[in-house]
N, C-alpha and C positions, 0 to 999 in steps of 0.2 A: 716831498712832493707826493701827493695821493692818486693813486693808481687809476685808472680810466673805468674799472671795475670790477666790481667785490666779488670775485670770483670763488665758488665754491668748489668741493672736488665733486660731493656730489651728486650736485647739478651738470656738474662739467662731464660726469659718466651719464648720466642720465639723458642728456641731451644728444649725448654718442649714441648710447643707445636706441632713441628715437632718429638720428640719422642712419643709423646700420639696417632699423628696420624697414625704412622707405626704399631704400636703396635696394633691400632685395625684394622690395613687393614688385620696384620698379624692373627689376630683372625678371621675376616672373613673367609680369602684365606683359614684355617683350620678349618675351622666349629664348632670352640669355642665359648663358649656362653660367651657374654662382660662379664655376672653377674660373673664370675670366677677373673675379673681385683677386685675386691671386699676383695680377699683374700692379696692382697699386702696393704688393707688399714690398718691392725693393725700393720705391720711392720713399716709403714708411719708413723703411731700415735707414737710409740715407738721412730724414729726418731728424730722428734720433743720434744718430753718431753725431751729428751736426749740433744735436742741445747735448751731449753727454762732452765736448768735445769745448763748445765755447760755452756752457751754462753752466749752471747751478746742478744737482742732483732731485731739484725738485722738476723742473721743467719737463726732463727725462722721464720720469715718472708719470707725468702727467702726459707724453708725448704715448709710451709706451700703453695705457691704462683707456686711453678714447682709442686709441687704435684695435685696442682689444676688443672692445665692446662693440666698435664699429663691424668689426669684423660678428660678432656673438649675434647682432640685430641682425646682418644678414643675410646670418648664416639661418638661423630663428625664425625668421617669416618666410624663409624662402620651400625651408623645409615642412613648414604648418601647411602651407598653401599645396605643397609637394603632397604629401602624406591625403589631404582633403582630396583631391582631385583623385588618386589613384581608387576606386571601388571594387568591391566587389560582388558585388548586383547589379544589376542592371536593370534599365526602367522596362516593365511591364513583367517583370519576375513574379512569378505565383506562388511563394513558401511558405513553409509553417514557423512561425515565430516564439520564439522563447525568451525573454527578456525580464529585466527589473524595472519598474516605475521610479525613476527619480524626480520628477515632475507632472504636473496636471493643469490643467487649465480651461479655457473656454473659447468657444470661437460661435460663429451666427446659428448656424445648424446643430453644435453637439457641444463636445468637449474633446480634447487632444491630452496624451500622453507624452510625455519624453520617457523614454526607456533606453536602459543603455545593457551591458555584457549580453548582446544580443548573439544568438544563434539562428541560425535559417538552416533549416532542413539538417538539424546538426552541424552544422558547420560552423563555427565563431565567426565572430563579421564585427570588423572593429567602427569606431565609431556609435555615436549616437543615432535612434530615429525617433521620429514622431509621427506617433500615429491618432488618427481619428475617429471615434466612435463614438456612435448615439450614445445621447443622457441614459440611456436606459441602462447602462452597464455602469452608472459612475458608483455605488455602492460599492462594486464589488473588487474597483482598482483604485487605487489610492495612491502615495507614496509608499515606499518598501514593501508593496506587492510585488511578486515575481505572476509575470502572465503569459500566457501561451494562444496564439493564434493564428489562423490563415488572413492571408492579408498579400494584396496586390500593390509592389514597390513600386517607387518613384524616386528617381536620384536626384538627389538637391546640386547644381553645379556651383561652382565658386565664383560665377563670375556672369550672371544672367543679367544679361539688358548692360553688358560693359562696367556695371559694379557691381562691389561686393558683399555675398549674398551674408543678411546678420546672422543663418545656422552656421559659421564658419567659426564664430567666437565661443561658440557651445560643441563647436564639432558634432553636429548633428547634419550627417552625410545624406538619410536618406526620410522619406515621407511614407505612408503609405494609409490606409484605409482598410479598417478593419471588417471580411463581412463573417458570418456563420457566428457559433459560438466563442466563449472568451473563457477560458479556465484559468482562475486566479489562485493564488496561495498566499495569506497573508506571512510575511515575516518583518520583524522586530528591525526597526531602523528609530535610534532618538531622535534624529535632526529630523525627520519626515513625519516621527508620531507628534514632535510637538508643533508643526508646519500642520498636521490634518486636524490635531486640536485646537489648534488657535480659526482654523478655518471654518470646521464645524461650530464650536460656540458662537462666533459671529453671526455668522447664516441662521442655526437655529433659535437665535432670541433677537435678532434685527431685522428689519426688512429688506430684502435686496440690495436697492440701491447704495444704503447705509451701509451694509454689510461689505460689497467691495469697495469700498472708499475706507472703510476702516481696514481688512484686510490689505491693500495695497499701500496705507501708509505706515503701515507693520513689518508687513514684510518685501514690500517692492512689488510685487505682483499686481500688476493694472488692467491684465486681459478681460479680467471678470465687468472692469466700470462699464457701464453704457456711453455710446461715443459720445453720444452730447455733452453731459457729465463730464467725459475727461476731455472735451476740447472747451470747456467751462474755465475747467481749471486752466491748460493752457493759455486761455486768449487772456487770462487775467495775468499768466507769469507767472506762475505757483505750480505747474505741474511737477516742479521737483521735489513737491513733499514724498513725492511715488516713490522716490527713489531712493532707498536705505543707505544713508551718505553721514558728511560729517554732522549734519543737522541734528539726526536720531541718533545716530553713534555717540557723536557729540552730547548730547542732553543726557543718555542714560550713564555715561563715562562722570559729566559732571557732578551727577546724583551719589554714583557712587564713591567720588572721592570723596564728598561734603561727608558719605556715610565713615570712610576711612578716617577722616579727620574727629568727625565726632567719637567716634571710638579710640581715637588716639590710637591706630594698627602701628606695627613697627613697618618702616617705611617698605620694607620686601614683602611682609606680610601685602601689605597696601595694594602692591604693584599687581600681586594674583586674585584679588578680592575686586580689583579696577577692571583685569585681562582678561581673568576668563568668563566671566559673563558676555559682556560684549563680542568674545570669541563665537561663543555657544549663540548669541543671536545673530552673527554673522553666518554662519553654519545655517541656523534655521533659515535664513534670509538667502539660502544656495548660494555665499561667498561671491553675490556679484561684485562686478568691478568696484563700484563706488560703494561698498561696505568693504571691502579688504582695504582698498584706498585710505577709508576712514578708521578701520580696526589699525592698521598699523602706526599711523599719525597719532595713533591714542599711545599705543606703543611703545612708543616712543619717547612722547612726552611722558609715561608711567617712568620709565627707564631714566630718563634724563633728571625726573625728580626724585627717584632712590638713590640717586650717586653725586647729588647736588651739583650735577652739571647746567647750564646754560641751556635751555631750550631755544633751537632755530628753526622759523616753522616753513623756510624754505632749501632746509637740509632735512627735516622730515619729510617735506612732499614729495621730494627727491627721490630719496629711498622710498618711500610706500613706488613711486613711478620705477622703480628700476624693480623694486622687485614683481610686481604685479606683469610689465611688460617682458622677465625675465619667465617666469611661468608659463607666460603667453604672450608671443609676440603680437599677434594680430588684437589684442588689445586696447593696441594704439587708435585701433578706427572703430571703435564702441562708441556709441552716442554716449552711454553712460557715463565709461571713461573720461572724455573729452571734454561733457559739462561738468563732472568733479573735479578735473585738474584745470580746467579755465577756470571756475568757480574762484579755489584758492590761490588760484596763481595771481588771478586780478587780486583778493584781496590782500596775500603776500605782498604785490608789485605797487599795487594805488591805496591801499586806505590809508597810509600814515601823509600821504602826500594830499589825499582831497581833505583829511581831517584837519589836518595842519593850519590851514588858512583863518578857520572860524575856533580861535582861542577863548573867545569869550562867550560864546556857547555851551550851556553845560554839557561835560563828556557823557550825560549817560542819555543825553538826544542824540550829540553828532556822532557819538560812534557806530550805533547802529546803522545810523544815516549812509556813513561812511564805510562800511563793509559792506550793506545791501549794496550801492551803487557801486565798490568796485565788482564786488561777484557777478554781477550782470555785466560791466564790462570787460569782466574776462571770458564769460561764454557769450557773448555777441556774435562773434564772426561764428563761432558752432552753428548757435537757431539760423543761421543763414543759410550756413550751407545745408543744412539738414532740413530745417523746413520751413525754408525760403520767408518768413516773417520775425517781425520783434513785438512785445505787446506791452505800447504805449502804455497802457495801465500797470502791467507789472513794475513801471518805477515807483512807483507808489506803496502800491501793493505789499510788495515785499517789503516795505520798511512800513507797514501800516500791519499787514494783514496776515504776516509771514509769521512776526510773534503771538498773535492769537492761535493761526496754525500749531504755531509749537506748542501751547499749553494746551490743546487739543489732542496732539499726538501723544503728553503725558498722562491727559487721564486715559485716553483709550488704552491705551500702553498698561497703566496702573490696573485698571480696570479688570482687562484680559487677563492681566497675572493672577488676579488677584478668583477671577473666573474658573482659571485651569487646577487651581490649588482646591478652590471650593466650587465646585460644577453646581450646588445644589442653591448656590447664592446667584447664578450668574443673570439668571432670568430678574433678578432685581436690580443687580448692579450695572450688567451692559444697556439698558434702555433711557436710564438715567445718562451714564458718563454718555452716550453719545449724541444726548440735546446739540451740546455745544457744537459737535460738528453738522447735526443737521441744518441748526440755524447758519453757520457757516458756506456751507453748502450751498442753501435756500440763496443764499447773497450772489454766489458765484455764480448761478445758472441764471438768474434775473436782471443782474447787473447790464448785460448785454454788451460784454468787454468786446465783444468780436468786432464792434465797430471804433477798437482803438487800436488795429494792429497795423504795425508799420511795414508795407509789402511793398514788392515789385521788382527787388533786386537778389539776386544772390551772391555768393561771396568770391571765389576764384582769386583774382589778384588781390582781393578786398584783405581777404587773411596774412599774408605776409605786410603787407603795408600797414594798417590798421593795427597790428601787434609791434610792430618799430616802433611807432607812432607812443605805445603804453612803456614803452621800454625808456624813451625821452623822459617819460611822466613820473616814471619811480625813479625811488632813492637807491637802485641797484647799481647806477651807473655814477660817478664823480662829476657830476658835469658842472658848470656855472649855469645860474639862472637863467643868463642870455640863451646861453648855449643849448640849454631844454629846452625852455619855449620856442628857440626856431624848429630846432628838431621836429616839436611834437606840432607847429603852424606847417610846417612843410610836409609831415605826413597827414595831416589835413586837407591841403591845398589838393593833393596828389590823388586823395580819396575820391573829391567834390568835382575833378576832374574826368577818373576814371568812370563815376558813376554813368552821370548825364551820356558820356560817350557809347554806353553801354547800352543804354535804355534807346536814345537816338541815333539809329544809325545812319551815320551820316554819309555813305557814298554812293554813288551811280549806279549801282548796281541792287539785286534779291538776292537776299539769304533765305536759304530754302533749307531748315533742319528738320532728318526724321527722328523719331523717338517712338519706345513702344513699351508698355511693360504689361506682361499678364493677358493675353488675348486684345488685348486693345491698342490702335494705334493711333498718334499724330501726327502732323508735321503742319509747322509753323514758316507763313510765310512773313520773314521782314524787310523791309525798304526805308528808304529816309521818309517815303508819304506816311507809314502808318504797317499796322501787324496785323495777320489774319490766320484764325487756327483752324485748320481741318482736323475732325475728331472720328476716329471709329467705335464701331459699338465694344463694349465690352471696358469700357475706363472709368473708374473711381474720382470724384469732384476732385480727390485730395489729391492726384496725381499731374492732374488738367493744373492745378497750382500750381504744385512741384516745377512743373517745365514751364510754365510762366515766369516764374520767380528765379528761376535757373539763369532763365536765357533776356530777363528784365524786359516781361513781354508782358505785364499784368496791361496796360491800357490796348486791349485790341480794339480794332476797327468793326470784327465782323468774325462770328463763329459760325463755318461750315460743316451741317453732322452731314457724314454716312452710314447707313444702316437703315434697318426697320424703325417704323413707327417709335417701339420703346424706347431709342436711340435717345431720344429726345428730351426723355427724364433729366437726362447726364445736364443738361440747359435749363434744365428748373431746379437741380440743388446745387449745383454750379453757381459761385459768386462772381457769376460773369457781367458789367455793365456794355453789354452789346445786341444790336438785333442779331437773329440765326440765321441761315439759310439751310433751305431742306427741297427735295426735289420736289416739283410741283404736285404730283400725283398721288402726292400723301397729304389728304383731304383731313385727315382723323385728328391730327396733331393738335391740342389746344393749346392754345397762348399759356404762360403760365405769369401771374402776380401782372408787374407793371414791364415783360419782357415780352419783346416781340421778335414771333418767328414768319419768315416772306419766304414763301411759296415760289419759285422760282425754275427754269431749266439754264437761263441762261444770264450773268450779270457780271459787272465790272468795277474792282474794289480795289483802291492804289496804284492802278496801269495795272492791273493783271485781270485778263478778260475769263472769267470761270464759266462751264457749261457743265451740266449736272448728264453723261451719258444716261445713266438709269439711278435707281437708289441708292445702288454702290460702289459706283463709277463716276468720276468727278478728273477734266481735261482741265489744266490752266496754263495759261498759252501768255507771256510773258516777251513781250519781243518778237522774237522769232525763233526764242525757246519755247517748247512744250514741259508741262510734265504730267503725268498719267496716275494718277490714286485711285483703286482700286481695293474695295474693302468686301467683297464679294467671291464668291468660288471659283472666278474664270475671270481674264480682265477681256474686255471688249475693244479695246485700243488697237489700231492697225500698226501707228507707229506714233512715237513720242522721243523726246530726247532723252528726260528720265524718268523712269518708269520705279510707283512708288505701290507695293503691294500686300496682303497676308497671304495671297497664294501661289502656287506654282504658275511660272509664263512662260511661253514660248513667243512671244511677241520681238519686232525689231523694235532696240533701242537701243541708245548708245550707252545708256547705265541704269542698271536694276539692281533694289533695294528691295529687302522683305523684313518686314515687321518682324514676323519669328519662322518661318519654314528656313534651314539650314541648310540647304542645300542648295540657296540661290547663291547669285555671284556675292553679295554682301547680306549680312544677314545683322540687323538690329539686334538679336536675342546674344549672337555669338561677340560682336566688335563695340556697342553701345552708341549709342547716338550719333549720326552722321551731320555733315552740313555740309552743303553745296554752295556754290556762286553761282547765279546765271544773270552773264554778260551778253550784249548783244554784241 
């Protein structure tokens, strides 16, 4: 009789270990003290005597080995998160800084540093910071410069706006802003001098644009691309060329065995001629997650074919996921992370199952066919929850457009080397090899993919369901054919279910949720009639989505700004299909494209009657509930039920909420998004 499923050991630590680290993230985010995980060890102990007693000595083993790890993961995130949180600076500190440059980068205004074995005013200060400084000084800090300067801090918190913040995975504790002088010293670092050569040659013989598109599919680094540019690549489903994974690991590993075989190496020889390059651009590439991911998967498979073992490429993923998350627990919630190991997990879990069907297809169409589409359905429920869309075109794409990408990434790749070896060639060689991306390029920004993405919902119960659902579908589980296809119709049925429910709220009642991130605030009003979003000044188009697609509020009825005049922009590069409203007395506002904004003090949208107080004061009155929004320095409300604000009040109401000031009864910046009922 064949087992219910193929169970691996480890996978089966692996999967511990990603439950040990939830479990203490979940103990932190609740202010539980880990010593409490202590009370489930005498249940464990009881466990085990209980398989040592009626089992086998494998079960024991395996009872004792997840207990362990469970215990490792939460013990692991609880203490990362511990360790982040404790500072020692403080925001508005004025010190003098001494630091090493391990990173560099670019943002709208200048360029940003990561520096780490930091000192303040002589003092060691553990952790990483990033700081900000005009272009004007970028000559003179690079990587493995050591730098010195005055600079006014800012402490990064672990947990702003209710999630967690992404310096937490780099341990970069604290921010600041460079002003006066900058005193640099170069010193000798390999991974950073061939990180600033490979950057410089690009930049100085390509143009801009070119130049960080090739740059970031080298090395991972995408800060430099222009948004458009990389939301190009996005909406077409490509943007993980950016990301130094099994794709690039992959292609240069393959090069190099083809180079071992043709040299006939002795198979150890082989395995260091395969290892340590890929190590060495892992290194250049700052060991993110989805290059160690991919360096150890190579690893591995080197390993496995010096000692003529069997290669398993879901005991490799394992491992590369156990050790990566063993280094670093918080790991686990990298976007990186998460689309590298959905990536192979789908194609691990589905491609022998979707290939299988079409036999009489030649294999060197369907299998590409058949690994593009499971890797996308293994990171689906990721782009969901992260950034609330999927892009219809990348099914395509990727099996169309993904292998030209790849023969793109080898000549730039060839190119560059071949650049840093011979600098006095390079001006002839990089303008050529990068035709092919430019025409590439040219495709992806014109194509107009943005109008094939799949939005409106986000993912929440969608992730656990939707992964059962791929679990029916692979060949991991013993099952009969019946017995899958119900499985994987009923995780289905349960999807098509929960969505609609989600999007349509169906009861008698508003749901009234606040949200806020960065100086700007929302709150969205929903009913079974239809959605309506209040916006404050100070918010990003990209985030106005985020909480649409969060909370499956992309169809609104009716967007309400407050603020000044400028407010209004946020509605002309907002993909929003709604009219506005704006308080009547702001005469200046143009219409913008085929959108229209109405001039208003006072109107009624879903049963909810709104009056605009002044330009930053907005009453909506719901029943015989009130609620008061206020996006101004003082709220004007005498009294309301709930009072929704960015400033201090002293007003009566029965509950106050603040966007970011900390010191009100509930504060968005400190607990993360609220939501209300209001019943009559």
């Amino acid at each position: 009789m064949k087992r219910f499923a193929n169970v691996r050991f480890p996978t089966l630590i692996a999967v511990a270990l990603i439950c040990g680290i939830l479990c203490g993230y979940l103990f932190f985010r609740s202010d539980i003290s880990l010593i409490y995980i202590n009370a489930t060890l005498p249940a464990a102990a009881v466990i085990c005597i209980l398989c040592a007693v009626f089992s086998k000595k494998k079960p024991l083993i395996y009872c004792i080995a997840v207990l362990a790890f469970i215990v490792i993961g939460a013990v692991g995130s609880y203490f990362k998160l511990d360790t982040f949180d404790r500072k020692e600076l403080s925001n508005g500190d004025t010190c003098y800084i001494s630091a090493k440059v391990c990173d560099k980068g670019k943002y709208d205004s200048g360029e940003y540093l990561i520096i780490k074995n930091i000192t303040a005013d002589g003092k060691s200060i553990n952790g990483k910071m990033k700081a900000y400084l005009p272009s004007s000084y970028s000559e003179f800090c690079d990587n493995g410069y050591t730098i010195s300067f005055n600079a006014n801090v800012t402490v990064c918190d672990a947990f702003p706006y209710g999630k967690l913040n992404y310096n937490v995975f780099n341990n970069v504790k604290y921010s600041c802003r460079i002003y006066g002088d900058v005193i640099s010293e170069y010193r000798f670092s390999l991974l950073g001098s061939i990180n600033s050569a490979i950057r410089n040659s690009l930049y100085d013989k390509l143009d801009y644009d070119t130049a960080s598109i090739a740059y970031a599919m080298l090395t991972g680094n995408a800060d430099n691309i222009e948004d458009g540019t990389y939301a190009a690549f996005r909406y077409g489903g490509v943007a993980h060329i950016f990301a130094v994974s099994g794709l690039h690991i992959g292609i240069i590993y393959g090069l190099l065995l083809a180079l071992s075989k043709k040299l006939r190496l002795n198979r150890y020889v082989a395995v260091a001629v395969c290892i340590m390059p890929i190590l060495l651009y892992a290194g250049v590439c700052g060991f993110t997650v989805s290059s160690v991911r991919a360096l150890i998967t190579c690893v591995v498979a080197a390993i496995a074919r010096a000692v003529y073992a069997k290669y398993d490429a879901l005991n490799s993923l394992s491992i590369a996921t156990t050790a990566i998350l063993l280094f670093n627990p918080l790991n686990l919630f990298n976007i990186g992370f998460q689309l590298s190991v959905g990536a192979v997990s789908g194609i691990v879990l589905l491609s022998k199952s979707l290939i299988r069907p079409f036999k009489k297809i030649p294999r060197k169409l369907k299998n590409p066919v058949g690994i593009s589409l499971s890797a996308q359905a293994g990171t689906l429920p990721v782009m969901l929850a992260r950034f609330g869309y999927l892009s219809g075109a990348g099914i395509l794409l990727n099996i169309f457009v993904l292998p030209l990408l790849s023969a793109v990434f080898v000549i730039i790749f060839t190119a560059t080397a071949f650049s840093l070896l011979m600098p006095f060639a390079a001006r002839f060689i990089l303008p050529y090899a990068a035709l092919p991306l430019e025409v590439t390029v040219s495709f992806l920004t014109n194509a107009g993919f943005e109008k094939s993405l799949i939005s409106g919902f986000g993912a929440g119960a969608f992730i656990p369901i939707y992964y059962l659902g791929l679990l029916f579908l692979s060949d991991k589980f013993n099952l009969k054919p019946k017995s899958r296809l119900i499985g994987a119709i009923g995780a289905a049925t349960v999807l098509f279910t929960y969505i609609p429910l989600k999007t349509f709220y169906p009861f008698n009642d508003c749901k009234v949720i606040v949200s806020a991130y960065y100086g700007g605030g929302e709150v969205l009003f929903k009913s079974r009639q239809g959605t309506v979003l209040v916006i404050t000044e100070g918010l990003y188009p990209t985030r106005i989505d985020a909480l649409l697609n969060e909370y499956y509020s992309s169809n609104l009825d009716a967007l309400v700004i407050l603020g000044s005049e400028n407010c209004a922009e946020i509605f002309g590069t907002a993909q929003l299909n709604c009219n506005a409203y704006v308080y009547k007395d702001y005469v200046n506002i143009q219409p913008y494209k085929d959108k229209t904004i109405i001039y208003e003090k006072s109107f009624s949208i879903n049963g909810i009657d709104f009056t605009f107080v002044d330009g930053y004061s907005l009453l909506a009155d719901y029943g015989s509930l009130s609620v008061g929004i206020g996006a101004g320095n003082f709220v004007p409300f005498e009294y309301c039920d709930l009072l929704i604000t960015d400033s201090t009040f002293e007003n009566a109401c029965e509950t106050s909420v603040s966007f970011n000031e900390r010191t009100a009864e509930h504060c968005v910046y400190d607990d993360g998004d609220f939501t209300f009922k209001l019943k009559n």
